[in-house]
N, C-alpha and C positions, 0 to 999 in steps of 0.2 A: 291369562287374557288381559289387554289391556285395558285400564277404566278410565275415563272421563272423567271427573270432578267437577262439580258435586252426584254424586251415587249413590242412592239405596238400595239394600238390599235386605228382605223377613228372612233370618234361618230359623227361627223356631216360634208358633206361635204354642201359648200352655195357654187355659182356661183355668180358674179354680171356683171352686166350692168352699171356703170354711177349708178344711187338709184335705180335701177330696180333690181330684182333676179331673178335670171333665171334656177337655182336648185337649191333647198335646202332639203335632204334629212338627218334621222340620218342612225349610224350603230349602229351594237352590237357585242358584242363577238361571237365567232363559226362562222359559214356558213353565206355570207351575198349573196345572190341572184337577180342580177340586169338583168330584164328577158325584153325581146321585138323582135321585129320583125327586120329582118335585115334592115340597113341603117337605123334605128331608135337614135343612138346618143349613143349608149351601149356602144364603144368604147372611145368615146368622153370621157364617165364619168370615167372611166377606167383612159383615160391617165390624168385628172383632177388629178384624187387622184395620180398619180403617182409623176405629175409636183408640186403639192400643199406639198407633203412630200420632195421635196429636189430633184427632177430626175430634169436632160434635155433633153427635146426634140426638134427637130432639125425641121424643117418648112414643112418636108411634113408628119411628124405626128400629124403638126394640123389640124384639117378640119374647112373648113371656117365657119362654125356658130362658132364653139370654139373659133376665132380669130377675131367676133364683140365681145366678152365677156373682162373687165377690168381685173379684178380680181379672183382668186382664194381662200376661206376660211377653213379653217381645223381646227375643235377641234379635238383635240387626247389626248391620254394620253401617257406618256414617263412613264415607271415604273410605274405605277399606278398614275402620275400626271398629271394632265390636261392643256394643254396647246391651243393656237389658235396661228396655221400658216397664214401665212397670202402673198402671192404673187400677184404681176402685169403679165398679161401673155403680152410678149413681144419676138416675135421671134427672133428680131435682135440682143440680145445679151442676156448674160444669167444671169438672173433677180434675183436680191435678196430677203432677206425673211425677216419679221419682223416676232416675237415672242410676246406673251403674255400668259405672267403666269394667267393660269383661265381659266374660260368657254368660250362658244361663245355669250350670254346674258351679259356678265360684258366685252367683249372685243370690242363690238362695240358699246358702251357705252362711254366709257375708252379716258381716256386724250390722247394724242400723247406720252407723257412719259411717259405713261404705260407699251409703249413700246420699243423694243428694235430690231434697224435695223441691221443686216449682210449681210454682200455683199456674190455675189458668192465663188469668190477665195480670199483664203488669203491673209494677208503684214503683213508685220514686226512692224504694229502699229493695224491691226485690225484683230479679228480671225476670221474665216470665216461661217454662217449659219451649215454647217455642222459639224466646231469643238463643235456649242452651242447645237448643236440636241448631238452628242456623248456625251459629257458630261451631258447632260439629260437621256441618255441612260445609262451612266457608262461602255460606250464604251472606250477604248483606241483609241486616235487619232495615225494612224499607217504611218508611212513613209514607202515608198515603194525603195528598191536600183534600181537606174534605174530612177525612174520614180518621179510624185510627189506624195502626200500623199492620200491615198485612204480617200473618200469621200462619203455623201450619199447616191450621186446619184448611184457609183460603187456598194453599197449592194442593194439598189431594183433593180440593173438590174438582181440582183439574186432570187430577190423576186416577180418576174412580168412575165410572159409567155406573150405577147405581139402578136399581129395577124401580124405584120410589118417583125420579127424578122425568121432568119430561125429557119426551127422546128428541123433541127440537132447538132442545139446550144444550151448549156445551159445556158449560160448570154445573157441579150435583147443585141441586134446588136448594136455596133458602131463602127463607121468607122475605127478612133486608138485605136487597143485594144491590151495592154502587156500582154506577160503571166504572166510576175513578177507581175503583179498589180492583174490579175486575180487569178493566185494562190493566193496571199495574203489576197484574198478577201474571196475566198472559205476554206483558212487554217483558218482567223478569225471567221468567222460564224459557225465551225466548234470546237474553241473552243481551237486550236493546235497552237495559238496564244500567246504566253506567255506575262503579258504584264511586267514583270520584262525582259525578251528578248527585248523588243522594249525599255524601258527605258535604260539599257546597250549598246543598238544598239545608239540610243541617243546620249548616253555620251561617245559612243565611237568618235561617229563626232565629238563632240564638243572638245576632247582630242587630235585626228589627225588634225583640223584648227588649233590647238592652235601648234601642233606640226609643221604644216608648213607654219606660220605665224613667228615661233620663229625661223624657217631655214631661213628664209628669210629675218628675221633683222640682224641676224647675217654675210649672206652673203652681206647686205647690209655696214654690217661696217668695214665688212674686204676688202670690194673694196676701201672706203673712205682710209681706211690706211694702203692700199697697198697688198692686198690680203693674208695678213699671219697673225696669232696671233702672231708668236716670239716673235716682238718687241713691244709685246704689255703685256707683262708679271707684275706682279706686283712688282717684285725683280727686274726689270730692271727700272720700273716706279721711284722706292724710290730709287736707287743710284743716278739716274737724277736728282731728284728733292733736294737730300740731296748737290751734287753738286751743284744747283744754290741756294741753300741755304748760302752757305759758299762765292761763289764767292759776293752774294746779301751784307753781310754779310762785306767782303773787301770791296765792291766800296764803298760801305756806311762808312765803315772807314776812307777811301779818300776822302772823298766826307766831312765829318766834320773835318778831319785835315786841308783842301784845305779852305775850310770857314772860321775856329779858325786863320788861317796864313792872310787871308784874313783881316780880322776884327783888328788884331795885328799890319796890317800896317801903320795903320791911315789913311785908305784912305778914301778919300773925297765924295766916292759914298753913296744917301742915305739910310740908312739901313730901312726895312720895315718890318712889322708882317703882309703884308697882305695877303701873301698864304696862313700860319698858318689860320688865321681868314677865309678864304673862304674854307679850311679844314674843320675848326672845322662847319662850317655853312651845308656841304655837310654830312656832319656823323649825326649832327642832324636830316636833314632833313631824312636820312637813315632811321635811329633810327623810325620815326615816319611811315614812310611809312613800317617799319617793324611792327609796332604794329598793324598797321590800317589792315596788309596784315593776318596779323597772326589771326585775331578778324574776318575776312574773310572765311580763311579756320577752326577754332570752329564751327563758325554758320552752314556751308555746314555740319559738319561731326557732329554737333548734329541733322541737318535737317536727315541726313541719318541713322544714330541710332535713331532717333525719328521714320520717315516711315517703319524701320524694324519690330519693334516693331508692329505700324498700321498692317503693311503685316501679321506679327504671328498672330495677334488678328482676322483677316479676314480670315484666312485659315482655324485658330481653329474652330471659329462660323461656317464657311461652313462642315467642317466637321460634325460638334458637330448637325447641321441640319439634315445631312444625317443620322447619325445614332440615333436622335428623332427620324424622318420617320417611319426606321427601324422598331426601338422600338415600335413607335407607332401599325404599323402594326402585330407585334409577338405577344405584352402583350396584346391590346388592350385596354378597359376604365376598370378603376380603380375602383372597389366596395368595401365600409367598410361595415362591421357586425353589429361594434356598434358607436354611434356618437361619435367624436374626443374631442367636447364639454364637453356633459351633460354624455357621457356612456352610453347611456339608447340604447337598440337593435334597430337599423334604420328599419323597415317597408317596406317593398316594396309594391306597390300600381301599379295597369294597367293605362298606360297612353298611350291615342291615337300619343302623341305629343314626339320625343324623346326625354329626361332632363334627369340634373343630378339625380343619385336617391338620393340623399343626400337633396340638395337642393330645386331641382325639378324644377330648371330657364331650361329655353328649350336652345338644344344644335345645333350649327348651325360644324354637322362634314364634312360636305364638306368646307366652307371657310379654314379651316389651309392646305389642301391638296393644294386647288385651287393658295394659294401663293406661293408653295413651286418651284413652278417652277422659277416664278419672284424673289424670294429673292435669290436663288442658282446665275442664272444670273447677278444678281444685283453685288452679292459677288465676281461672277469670272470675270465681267469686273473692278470693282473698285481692286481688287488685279493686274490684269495685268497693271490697268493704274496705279496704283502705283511701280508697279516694274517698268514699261517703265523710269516713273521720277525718282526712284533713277540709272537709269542707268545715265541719264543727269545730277544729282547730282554727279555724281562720275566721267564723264569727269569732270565737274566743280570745284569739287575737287584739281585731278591733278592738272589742270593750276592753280588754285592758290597756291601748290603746289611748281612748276615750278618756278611763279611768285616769292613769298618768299624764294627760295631755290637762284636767282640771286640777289636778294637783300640782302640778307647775306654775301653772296660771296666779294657784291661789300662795305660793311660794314668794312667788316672786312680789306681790303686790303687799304680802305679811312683810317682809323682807323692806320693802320700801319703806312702810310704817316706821317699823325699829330701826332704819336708818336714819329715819326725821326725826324720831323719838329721841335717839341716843346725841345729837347736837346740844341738846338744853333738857333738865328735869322737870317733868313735869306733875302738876299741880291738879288740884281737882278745882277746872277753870270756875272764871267768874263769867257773867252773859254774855259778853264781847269775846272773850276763848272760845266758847260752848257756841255761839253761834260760826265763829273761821273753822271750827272743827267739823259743827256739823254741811257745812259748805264744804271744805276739803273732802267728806265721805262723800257729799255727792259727784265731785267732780272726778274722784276714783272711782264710782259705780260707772260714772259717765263715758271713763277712758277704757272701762271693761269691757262698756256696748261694743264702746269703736272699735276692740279688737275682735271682738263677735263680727261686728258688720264687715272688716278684713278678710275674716273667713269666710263670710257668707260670700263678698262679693268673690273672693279666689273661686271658691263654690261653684257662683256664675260661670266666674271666664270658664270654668274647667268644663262645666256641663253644655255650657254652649260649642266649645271645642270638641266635644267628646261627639256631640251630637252631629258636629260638621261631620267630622270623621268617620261615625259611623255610614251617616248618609254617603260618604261617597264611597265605603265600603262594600253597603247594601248594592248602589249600583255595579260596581265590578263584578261584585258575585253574580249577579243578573245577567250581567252582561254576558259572560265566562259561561253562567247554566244553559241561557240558550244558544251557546256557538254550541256546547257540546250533545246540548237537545238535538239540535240540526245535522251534528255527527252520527247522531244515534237513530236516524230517516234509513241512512242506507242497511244499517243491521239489521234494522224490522224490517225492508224490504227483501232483502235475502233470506232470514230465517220463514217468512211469510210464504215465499217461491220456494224453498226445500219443502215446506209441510204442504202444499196447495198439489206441487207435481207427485209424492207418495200420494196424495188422498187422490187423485184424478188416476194411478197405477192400481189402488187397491179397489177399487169403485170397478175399474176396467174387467178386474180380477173376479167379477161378484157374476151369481149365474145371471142372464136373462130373464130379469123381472123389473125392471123396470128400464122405460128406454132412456130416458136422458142419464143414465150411468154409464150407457154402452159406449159412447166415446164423446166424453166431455173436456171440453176449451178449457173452462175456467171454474174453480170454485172459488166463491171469495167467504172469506168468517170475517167475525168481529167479536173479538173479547171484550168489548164494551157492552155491544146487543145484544150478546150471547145467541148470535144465530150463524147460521151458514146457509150460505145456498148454489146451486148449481147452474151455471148457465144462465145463472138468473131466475131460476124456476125456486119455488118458496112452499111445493105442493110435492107432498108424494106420498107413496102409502105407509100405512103403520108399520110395517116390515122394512120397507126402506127406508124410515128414517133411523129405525136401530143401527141399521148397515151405514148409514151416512156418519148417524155421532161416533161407530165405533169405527170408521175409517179413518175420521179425523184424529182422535186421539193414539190412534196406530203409526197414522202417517206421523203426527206432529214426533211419540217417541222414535221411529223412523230415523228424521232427521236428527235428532240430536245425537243419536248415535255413529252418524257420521259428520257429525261439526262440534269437537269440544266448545266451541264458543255457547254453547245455550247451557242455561242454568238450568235448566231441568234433570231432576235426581234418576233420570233413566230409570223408573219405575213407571208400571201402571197396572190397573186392575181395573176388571171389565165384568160383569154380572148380568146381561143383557142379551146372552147370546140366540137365546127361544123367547125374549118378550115380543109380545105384540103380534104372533102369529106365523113367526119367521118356521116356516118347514125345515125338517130336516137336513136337507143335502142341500141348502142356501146357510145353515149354522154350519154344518161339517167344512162346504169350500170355506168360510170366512177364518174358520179353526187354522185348515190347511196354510192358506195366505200369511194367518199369524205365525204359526210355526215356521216356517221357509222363511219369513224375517228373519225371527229369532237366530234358525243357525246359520243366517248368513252376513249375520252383523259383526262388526269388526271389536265389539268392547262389551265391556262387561253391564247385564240389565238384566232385568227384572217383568217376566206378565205373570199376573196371577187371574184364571178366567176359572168361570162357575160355569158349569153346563148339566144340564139332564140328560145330554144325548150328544157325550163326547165323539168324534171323528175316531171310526174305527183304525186307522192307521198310528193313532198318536200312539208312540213308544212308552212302555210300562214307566222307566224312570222317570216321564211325567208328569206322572199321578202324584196327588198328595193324599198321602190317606186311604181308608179302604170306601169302595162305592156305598154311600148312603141309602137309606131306605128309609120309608115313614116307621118300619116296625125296629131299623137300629139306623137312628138319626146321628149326624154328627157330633150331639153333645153326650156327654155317654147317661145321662137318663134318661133320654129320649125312648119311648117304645110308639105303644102303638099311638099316640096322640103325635103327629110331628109337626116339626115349624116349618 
């Protein structure tokens, strides 16, 4: 069948105990039907696959057998690949997930580094279970203004009609809920998500820190030297310094006439080369520590052109993976006509077993699917922890940098000494030496500022430049985000008109119990309000608003099954089918309805519904499980106490 992307799909959930199992059932694509008696555990398995795909739930949605149980296991497939989730159920804080590329027969088998741990929330060193499931998916991981980045739990709360939740909301209940995050949730799934909008949105952040990070050094150097650039000009920097060039320039000329007069009078003081020599000792050692520094910073900035290089190469291959896949799945296996060898016309022959037809060795086409998930992850942790290190390479950098940037300085100024040095020998002055001397030290510390205050003002221009630049940056990208905001009006208005015309078809569909279902204009929702209403009417009874939130969420998977453009993982699951009153033969037609979707959609999905009082027509194959009872519940120690 054909799939859409992005796609989910449960084929196995396991429960465990300590080495005990306590469910272990498969799924399939279409209609999955999890049927028993009330207080039987229906819900239990319900929120299982909910918590086991990435939800959180909070402590009074687990019921106590669910909370003797360790773990949670999930084989699924992300886009056609197969994967095993894998969680601790733990109330008290919100539990992380391990991953594993494959089945669930090769995952509990499987070394410990087979697999791959993520925590719940993100950091700035490790991504989070839900950035690794989105990029399984070929989801954009989306930031929310306001708030933080949507996650997976926020899309199945769109995907889950839950018995806890009220029935006149359309996302499962939690305590803090934005409507920025909600919208965003419901404009993503819908497809009116642009993800070149969120990359711009992005790099607009990252251009406005940089922009007031560069305010803020600036303002930091104009307090240091007194709150004004004036004096801090470069035409004012080079008259200064050309002045103590010339005055440096005199004393120095005093200062060897004062020594030649000195030396000329035959005086009896002993004359010595040993400053010379402790000069020239300090320039050497310069010299060396300039080389050793300089040999320093090579190595750091070949490490760093070496791991860019690495990073290209890893990005390319992850690509270069995805679009095998692809390929793989379009073209499918390759058949010649005639052999590559000999020419002579290849034969085709019936074989129970599937092989190449060529060679005819048997063909194992689930293993290259099955790693695809492990090697993608593989790729996108080893590329981030190589970017992490060259970020630490490039402080490292810098300060060596820095390092050899003072050692030059202080070179070159040793350097000058022992070249004024070595013109005349010197003496251990008398007051008139000792004072030109101690004047020349100052007018060399003085020529040092100026070349500090060089830098500082270069500093300026650059930061002020930088900050033009960014500002007119920032505006482009503004500019750019809302032309393509304004492009993304008519996608939310189309995917809005597919899911509005199902739910006004499925409503049509419902028996005669309420009359503004019977033939209604218009329904309008809002993923922000989290409400819906019909015709404008905002009143109905407890049974029709189960029927209301669960036609929306029918209708909305509906459409997307006939418009790849929505991001929604063509999954859903529904738990709500007898709340609130609903009779029998108004849950069976709504069963019905669901089903008749299911086999008349053109691609591949996923419903999984809980009912007490399945629609006698549903076809055996889509039951999951044997029918529960309070005295054999669906967790296997369930007896006569049930959930």
């Amino acid at each position: 069948m054909t799939r859409y992307d992005p796609s989910l799909v449960v084929k196995r959930l396991v429960v465990k105990r300590g080495a005990f199992t306590m469910y272990d059932e498969a799924f399939h694509t279409g209609v999955n039907v999890v049927r028993g008696d009330n207080s039987s555990g229906k819900s239990t398995i319900m929120n299982f696959l909910f918590f086991g795909l990435g939800g959180d739930l909070d402590r009074s949605a687990w019921s106590e057998h669910a909370l003797l149980c360790d773990h949670v296991w999930l084989e699924v497939e992300f886009n056609g690949n197969p994967a095993v989730l894998r969680r601790e159920i733990d109330v008290s804080s919100q539990s992380a997930m391990e991953i594993f590329g494959g089945r669930y027969e090769q995952a509990v088998v499987a070394p410990i580094e087979a697999w791959h741990r993520y925590p719940y929330a993100r950091s700035r060193n490790q991504e989070s279970f839900s950035q690794a499931i989105f990029r399984l998916l070929e989801m954009p991981d989306v930031a929310v203004e306001g708030t933080s980045s949507i996650t997976i739990h926020q899309i199945l709360r769109l995907l889950y009609a839950d018995q806890l939740s009220p029935t006149e909301s359309l996302f499962r209940f939690e305590g803090f809920d934005s409507e920025n995050l909600r919208e965003a949730v419901g404009n993503l799934l819908c497809g009116a998500f642009d993800t070149e909008i969120y990359e711009l949105q992005q790099l607009k952040r990252t251009k406005e820190k940089e922009f007031t990070e560069a305010s803020a050094e600036l303002r930091s150097i104009f307090k240091v030297v007194g709150g004004g650039d004036e004096s801090m000009t470069l035409d004012w920097i080079e008259q200064r310094r050309k002045g103590l060039v010339q005055e440096r320039d005199t004393t120095s000329a005093q200062l060897l006439e004062a020594e030649e007069a000195f030396y000329s009078s035959q005086s009896s003081e002993k004359i010595t080369l040993q400053v010379q020599k402790d000069l020239y000792k300090q320039v050497q050692k310069l010299q060396g520590e300039i080389r050793h520094k300089q040999a320093e910073v090579d190595s750091v900035e070949f490490e760093i052109a070496d791991s860019a290089a690495f990073i290209r190469t890893l990005s390319t291959r992850l690509e270069a993976l995805r679009d095998a896949d692809l390929t793989a799945s379009v073209v499918g296996s390759v058949r010649f006509g005639t052999c590559p060898a000999c020419y002579a016309e290849v034969v085709e022959h019936d074989h129970d077993v599937e092989a190449c037809h060529l060679c005819k060795t048997p063909l194992d086409t689930g293993r290259a699917r099955e790693r695809v998930v492990g090697i993608i992850n593989e790729l996108s942790i080893q590329i981030k922890q190589s970017e992490r290190l060259q970020t630490i390479r490039a402080e490292r950098l810098e300060k060596h940098q820095d390092s050899l940037n003072a050692l030059v300085a202080n070179w070159r100024l040793k350097s000058k000494e022992l070249s004024d040095l070595s013109s005349v020998p010197t003496s251990k002055a008398r007051e008139q030496i000792r004072e030109l001397q101690r004047k020349l030290g100052y007018i060399d510390k003085s020529i040092e500022d100026v070349e500090a205050q060089v830098k500082l003002a270069n500093k300026i221009g650059h930061l002020s430049a930088r900050k033009a630049e960014l500002d007119q940056e920032i505006q482009s990208l503004g500019s750019r985000i809302t032309t393509l905001q304004l492009s993304q009006t008519d996608r939310l208005r189309t995917a809005k008109n597919s899911i509005e015309k199902n739910i006004i078809e499925i409503l049509q569909g419902d028996l005669k119990r309420q009359d503004s279902f019977e033939n209604p204009e218009h329904v309008q929702f809002s993923f922000a309000k989290n409400s819906i209403t019909v015709d404008e009417h905002t009143y109905f009874s407890a049974s029709s608003r189960v029927i209301l939130k669960a036609a929306f969420l029918v209708g909305f998977l509906k459409a997307a099954l006939y418009d790849r453009q929505f991001r929604h993982p063509r999954f859903l699951m529904i738990d709500i089918t007898e709340d609130k009153g609903i009779e029998q033969a108004r849950s069976h037609n709504f069963q019905k309805q669901v089903i008749e979707i299911s086999d008349q959609a053109p691609v591949e999905h996923q419903i999984i519904i809980a009912t007490a009082m399945p629609w006698p027509e549903i076809g055996p194959q889509l039951f999951v499980g044997r029918h529960s009872t309070r005295q054999q519940g669906t967790l296997a120690f369930l007896t006569s106490n049930g959930n």
